[in-house]
MMTF fields as JSON, N, C-alpha, C and O atoms, coordinates in Angstrom:
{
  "mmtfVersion": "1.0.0",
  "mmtfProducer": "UNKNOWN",
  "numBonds": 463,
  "numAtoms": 464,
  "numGroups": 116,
  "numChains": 1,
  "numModels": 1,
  "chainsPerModel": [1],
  "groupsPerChain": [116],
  "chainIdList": ["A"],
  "bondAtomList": [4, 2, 8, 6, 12, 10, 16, 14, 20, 18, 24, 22, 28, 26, 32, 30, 36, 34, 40, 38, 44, 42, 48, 46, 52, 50, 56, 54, 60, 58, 64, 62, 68, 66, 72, 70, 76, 74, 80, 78, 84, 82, 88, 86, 92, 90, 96, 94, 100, 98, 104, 102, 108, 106, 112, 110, 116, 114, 120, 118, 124, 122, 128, 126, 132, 130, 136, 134, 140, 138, 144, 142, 148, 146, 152, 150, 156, 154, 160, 158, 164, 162, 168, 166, 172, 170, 176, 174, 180, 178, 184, 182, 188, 186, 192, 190, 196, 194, 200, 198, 204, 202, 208, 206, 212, 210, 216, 214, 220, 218, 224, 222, 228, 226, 232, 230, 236, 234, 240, 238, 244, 242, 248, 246, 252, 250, 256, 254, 260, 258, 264, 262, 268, 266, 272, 270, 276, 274, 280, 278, 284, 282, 288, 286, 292, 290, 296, 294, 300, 298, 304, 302, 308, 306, 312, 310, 316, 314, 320, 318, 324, 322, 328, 326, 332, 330, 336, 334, 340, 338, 344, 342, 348, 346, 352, 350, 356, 354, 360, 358, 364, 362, 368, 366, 372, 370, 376, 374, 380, 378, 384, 382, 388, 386, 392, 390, 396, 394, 400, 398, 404, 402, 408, 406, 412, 410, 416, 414, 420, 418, 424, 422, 428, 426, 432, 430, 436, 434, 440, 438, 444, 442, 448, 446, 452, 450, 456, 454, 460, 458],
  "bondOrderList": [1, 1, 1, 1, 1, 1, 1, 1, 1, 1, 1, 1, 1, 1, 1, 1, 1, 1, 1, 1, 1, 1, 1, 1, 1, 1, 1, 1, 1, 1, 1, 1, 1, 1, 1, 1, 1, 1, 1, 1, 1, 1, 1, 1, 1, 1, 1, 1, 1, 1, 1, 1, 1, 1, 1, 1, 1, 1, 1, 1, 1, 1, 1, 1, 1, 1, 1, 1, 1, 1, 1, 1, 1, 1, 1, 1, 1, 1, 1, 1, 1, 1, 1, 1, 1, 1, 1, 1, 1, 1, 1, 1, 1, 1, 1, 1, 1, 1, 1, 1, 1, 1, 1, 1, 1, 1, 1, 1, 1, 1, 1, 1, 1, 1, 1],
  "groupList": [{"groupName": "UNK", "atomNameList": ["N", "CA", "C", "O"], "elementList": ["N", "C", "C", "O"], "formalChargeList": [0, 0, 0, 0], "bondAtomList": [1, 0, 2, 1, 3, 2], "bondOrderList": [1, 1, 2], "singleLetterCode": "X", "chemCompType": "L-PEPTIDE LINKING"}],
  "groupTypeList": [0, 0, 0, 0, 0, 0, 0, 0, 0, 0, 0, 0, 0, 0, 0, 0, 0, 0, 0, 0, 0, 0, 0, 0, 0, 0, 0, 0, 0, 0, 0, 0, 0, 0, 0, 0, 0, 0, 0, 0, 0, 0, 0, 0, 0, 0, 0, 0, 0, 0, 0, 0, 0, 0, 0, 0, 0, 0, 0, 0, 0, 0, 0, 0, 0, 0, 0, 0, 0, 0, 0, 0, 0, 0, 0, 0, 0, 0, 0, 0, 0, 0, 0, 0, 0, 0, 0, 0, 0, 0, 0, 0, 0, 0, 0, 0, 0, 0, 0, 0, 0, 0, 0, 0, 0, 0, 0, 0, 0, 0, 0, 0, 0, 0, 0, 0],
  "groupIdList": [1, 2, 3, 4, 5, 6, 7, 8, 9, 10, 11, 12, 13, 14, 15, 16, 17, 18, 19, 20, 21, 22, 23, 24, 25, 26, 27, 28, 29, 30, 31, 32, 33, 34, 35, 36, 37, 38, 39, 40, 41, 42, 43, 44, 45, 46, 47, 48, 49, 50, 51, 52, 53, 54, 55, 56, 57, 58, 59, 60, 61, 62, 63, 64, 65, 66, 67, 68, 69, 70, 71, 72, 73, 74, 75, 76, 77, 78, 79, 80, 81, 82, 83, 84, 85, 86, 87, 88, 89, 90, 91, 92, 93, 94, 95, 96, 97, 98, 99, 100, 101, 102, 103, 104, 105, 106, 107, 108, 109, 110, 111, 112, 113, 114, 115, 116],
  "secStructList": [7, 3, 3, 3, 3, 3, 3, 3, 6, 6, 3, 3, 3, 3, 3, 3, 3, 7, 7, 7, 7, 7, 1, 7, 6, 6, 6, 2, 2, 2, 2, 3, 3, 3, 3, 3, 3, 3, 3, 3, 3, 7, 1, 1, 7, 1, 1, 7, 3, 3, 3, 3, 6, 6, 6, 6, 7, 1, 1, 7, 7, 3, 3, 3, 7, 7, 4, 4, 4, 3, 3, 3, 3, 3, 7, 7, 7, 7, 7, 7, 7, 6, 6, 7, 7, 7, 7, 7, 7, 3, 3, 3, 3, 3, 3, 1, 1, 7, 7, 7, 3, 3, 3, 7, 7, 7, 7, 7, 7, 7, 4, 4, 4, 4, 6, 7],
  "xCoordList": [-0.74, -1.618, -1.285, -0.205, -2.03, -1.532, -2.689, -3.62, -2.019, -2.272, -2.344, -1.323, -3.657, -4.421, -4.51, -5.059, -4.345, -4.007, -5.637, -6.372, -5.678, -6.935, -6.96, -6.447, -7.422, -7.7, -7.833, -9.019, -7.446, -8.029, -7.483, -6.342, -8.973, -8.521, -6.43, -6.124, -5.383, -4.278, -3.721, -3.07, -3.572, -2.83, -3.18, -4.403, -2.647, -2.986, -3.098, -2.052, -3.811, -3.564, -4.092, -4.708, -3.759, -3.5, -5.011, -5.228, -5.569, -6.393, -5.797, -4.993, -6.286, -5.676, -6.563, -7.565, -6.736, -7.2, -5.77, -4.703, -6.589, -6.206, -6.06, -7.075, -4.855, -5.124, -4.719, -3.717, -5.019, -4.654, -3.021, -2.711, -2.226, -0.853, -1.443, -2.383, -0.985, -0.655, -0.767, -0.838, -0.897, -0.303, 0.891, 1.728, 0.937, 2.026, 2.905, 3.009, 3.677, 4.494, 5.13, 5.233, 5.595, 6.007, 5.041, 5.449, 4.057, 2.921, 2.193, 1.853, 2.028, 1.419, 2.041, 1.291, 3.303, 4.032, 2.941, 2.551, 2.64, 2.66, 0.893, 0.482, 0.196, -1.272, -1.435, -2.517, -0.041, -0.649, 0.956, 2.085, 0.819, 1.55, 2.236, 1.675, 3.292, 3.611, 3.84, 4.812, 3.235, 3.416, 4.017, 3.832, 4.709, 5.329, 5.269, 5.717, 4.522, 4.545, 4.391, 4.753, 3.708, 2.566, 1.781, 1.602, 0.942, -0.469, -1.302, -0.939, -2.592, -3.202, -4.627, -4.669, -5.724, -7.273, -7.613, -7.198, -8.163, -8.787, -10.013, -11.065, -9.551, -10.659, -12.033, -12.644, -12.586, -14.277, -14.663, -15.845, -13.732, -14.084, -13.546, -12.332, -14.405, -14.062, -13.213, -12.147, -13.851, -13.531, -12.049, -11.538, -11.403, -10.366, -9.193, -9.519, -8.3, -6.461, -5.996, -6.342, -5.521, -3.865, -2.784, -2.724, -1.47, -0.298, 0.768, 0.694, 1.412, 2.238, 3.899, 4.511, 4.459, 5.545, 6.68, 7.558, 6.639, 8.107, 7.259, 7.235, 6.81, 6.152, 6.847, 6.232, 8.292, 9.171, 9.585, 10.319, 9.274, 9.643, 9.135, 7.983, 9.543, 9.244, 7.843, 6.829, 8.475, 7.972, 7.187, 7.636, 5.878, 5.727, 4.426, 4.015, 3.685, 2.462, 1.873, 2.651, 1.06, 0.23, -0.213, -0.516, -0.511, -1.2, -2.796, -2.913, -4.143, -5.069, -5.946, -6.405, -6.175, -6.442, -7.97, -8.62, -8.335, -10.061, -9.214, -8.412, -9.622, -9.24, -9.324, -8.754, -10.571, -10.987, -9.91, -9.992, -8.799, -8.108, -6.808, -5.776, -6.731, -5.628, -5.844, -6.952, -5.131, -4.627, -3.916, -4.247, -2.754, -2.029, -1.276, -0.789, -0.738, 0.016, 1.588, 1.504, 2.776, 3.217, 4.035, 4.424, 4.072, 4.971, 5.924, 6.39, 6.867, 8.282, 8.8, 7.903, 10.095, 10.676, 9.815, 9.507, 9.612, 9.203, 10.611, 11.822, 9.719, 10.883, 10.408, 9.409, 11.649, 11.89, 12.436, 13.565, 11.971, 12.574, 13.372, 13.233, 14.417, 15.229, 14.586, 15.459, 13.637, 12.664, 12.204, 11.718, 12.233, 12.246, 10.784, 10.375, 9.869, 8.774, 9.28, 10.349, 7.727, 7.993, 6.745, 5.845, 6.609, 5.755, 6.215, 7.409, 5.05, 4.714, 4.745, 4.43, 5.068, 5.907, 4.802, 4.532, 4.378, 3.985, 3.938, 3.723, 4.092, 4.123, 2.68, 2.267, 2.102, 0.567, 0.789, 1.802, -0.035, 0.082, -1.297, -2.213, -1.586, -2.845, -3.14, -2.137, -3.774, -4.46, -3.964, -3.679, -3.776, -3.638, -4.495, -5.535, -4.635, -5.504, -6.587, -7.778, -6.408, -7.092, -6.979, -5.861, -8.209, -7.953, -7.448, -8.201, -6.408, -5.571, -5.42, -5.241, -5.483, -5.076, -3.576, -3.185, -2.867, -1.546, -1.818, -1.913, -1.904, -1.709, -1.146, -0.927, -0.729, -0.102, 0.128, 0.665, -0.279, -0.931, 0.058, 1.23, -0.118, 0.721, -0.295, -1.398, 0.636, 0.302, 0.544, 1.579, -0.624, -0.865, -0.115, -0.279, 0.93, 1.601, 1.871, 1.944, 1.978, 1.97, 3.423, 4.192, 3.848, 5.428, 5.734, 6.588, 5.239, 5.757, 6.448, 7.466, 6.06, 6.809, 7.701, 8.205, 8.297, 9.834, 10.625, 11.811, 10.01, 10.666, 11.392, 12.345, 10.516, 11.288, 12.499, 13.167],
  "yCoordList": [-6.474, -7.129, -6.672, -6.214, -6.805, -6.35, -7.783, -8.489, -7.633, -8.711, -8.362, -7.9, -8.494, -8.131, -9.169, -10.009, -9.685, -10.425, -10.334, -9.452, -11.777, -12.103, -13.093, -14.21, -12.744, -13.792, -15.37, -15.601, -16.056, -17.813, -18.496, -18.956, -18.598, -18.874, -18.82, -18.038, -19.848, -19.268, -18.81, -17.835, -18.967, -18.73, -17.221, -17.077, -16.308, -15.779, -15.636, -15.161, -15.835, -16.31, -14.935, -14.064, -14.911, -13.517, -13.554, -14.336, -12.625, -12.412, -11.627, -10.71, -12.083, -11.18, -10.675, -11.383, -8.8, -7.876, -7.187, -6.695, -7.535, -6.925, -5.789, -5.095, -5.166, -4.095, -3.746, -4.428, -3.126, -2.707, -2.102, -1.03, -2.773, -1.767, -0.553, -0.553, 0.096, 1.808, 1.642, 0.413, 1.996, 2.057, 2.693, 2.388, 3.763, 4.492, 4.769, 5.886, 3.421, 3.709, 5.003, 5.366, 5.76, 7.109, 8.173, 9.327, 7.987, 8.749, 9.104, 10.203, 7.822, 7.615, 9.018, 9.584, 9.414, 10.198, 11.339, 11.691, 11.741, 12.991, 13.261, 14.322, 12.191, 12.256, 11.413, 11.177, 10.924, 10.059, 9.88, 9.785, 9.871, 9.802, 8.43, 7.589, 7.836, 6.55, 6.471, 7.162, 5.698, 5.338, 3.834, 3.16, 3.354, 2.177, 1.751, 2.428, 0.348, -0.492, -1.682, -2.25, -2.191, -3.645, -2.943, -2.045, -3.87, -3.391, -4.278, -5.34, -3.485, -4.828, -4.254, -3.077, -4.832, -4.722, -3.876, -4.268, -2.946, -2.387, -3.069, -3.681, -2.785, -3.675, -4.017, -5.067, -2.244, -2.797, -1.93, -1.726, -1.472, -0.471, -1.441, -1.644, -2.107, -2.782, -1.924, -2.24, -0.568, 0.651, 1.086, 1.8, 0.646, 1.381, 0.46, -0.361, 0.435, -0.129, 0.52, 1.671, 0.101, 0.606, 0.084, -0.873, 1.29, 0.708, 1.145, 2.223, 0.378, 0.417, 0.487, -0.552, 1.771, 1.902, 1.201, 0.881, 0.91, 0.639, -0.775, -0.496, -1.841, -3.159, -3.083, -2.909, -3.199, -3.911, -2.828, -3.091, -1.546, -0.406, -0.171, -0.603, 0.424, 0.307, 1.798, 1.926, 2.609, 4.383, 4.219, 4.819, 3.557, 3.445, 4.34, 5.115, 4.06, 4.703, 4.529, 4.518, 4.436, 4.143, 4.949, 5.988, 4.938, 5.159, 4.774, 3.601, 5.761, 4.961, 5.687, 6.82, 4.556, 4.945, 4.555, 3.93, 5.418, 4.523, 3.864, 4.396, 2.454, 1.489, 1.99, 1.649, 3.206, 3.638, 4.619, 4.803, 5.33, 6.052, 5.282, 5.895, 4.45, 3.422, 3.177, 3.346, 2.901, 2.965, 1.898, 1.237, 1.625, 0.95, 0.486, 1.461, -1.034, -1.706, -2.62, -3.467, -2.296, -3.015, -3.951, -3.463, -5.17, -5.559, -5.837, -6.377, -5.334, -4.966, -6.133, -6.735, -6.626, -7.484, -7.817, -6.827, -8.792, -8.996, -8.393, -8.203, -8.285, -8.227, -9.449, -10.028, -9.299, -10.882, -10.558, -10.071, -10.713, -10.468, -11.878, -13.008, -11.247, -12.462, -13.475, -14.338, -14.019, -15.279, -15.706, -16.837, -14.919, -15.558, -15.515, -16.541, -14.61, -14.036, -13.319, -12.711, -13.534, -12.319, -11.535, -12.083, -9.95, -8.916, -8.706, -8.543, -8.706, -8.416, -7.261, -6.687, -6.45, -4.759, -4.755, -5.622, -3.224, -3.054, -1.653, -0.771, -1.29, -0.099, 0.233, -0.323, 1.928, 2.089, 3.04, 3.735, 3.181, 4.584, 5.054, 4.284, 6.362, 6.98, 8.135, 8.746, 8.349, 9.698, 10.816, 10.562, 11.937, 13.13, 13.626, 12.98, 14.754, 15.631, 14.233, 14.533, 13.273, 12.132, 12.185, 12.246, 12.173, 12.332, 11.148, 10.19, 10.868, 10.1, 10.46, 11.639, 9.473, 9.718, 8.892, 7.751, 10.127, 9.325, 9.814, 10.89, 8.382, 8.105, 7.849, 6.639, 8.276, 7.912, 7.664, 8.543, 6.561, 5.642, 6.065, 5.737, 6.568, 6.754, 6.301, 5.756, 6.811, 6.122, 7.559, 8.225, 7.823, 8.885, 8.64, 7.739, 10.196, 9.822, 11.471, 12.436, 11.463, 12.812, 13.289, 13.016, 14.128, 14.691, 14.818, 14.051, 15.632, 16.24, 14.83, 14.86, 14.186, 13.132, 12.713, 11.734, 13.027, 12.774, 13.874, 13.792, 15.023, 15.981, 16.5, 17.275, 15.712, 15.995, 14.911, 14.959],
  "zCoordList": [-12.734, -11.786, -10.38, -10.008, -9.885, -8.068, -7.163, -7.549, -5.992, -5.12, -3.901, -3.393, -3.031, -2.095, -1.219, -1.932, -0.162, 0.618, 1.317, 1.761, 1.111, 1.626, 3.273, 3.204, 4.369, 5.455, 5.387, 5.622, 5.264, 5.157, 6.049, 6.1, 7.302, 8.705, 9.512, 10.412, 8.848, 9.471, 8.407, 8.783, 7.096, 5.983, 5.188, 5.207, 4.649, 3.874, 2.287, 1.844, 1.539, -0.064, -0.707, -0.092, -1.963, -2.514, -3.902, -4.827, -3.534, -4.613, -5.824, -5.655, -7.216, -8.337, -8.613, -8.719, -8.954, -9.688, -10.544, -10.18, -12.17, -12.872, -13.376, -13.323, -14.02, -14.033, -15.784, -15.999, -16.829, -17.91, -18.067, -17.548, -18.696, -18.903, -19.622, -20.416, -19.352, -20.312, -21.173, -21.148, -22.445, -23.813, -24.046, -24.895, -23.102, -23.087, -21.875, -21.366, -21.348, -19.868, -19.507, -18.335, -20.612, -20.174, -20.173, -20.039, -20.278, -20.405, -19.169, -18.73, -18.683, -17.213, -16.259, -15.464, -16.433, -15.739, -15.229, -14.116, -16.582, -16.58, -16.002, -15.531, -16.171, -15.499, -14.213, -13.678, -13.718, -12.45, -11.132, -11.614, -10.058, -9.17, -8.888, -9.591, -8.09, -8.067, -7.079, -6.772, -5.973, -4.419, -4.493, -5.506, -3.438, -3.674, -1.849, -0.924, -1.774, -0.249, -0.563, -1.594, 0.555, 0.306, 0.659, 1.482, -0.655, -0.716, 0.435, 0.94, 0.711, 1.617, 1.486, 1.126, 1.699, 1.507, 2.501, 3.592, 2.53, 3.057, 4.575, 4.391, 5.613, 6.908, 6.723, 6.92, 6.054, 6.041, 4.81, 4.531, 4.15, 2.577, 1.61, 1.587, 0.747, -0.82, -1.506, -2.035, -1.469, -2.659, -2.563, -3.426, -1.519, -1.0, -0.56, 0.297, -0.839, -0.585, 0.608, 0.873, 1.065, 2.018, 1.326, 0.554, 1.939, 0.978, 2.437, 3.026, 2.679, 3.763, 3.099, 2.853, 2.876, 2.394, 2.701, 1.9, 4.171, 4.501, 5.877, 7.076, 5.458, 6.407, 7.531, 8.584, 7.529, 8.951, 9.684, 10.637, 9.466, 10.066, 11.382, 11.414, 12.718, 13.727, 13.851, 14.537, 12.868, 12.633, 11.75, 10.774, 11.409, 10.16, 9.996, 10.86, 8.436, 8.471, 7.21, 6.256, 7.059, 5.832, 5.105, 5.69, 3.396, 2.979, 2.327, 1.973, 2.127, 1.818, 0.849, 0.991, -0.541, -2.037, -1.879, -1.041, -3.445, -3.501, -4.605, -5.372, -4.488, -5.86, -7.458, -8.495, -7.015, -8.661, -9.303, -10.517, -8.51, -8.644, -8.899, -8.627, -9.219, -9.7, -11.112, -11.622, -11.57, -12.903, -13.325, -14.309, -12.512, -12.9, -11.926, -11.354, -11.174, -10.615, -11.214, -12.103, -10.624, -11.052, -9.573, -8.513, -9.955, -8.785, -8.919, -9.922, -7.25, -7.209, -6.392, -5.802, -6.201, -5.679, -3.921, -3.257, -3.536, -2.23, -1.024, -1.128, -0.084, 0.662, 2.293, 2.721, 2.621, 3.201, 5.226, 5.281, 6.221, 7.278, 7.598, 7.129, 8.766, 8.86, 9.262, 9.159, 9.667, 9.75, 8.585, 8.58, 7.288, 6.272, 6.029, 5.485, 6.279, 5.842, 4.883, 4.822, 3.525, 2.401, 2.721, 3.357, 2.209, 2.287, 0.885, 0.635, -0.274, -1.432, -1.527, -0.485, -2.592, -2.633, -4.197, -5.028, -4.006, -5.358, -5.929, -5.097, -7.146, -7.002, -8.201, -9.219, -7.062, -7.462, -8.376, -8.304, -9.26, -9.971, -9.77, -10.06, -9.254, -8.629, -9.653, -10.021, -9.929, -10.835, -10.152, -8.982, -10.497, -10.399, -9.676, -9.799, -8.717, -8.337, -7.662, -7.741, -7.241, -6.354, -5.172, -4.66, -4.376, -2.948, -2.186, -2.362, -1.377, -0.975, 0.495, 0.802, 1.451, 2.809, 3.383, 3.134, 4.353, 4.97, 6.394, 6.983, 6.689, 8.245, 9.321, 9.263, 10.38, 10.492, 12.252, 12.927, 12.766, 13.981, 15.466, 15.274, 16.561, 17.527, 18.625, 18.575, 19.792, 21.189, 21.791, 21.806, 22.249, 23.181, 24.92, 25.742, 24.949, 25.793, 26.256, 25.495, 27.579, 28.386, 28.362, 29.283, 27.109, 27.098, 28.319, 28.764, 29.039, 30.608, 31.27, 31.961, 31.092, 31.988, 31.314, 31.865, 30.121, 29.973, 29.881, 29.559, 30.165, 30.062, 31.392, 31.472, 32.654, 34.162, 34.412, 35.445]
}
């Protein structure tokens, strides 16, 4: 199963989409890739996930799936900041040869001025 974090005015609550186990867990290997973040819904695409590898990281960057290229979810231990927030961890298994985007968000800034 995997879990998509839905808006509800201050709270966030988790929608379930299911997903089929394998028949064959070692099998999966060999026709599909394994990315591992929190998952989170996509802003204004249904069809499509983000997966944020590393949440509390200052450097970070995303990845972004079409849902149909998933296969298979499994979820991995939460992880917890010292305030005692959890971020839900999951790991994706993506098809082979699937087009996949990594992004990765900066702040436009004029080198020259740290370079004098």
């Amino acid at each position: 199963m995997s879990r998509f974090p839905v808006e509800t005015g201050k709270s966030t609550r988790f929608e379930i989409q299911a997903y089929k186990k394998p028949r064959d867990p070692k099998a999966i290997r060999d026709t599909h890739v394994a990315f591992s973040g929190a998952p989170r819904k996509h802003p204004y695409d249904p069809q499509k996930i983000i997966l944020v590898p590393d949440p509390y990281s200052t450097n970070t960057f995303y990845y972004e799936f079409m849902t149909d290229d998933i296969t298979y979810v499994e979820e991995l231990p939460s992880l917890v900041d010292m305030d005692g927030q959890t971020v839900t961890m999951a790991r994706i298994w993506v098809k082979k040869m699937s087009v996949g985007m990594r992004c990765t968000p900066f702040f436009i800034e004029d080198i020259r001025r740290f370079a004098m």
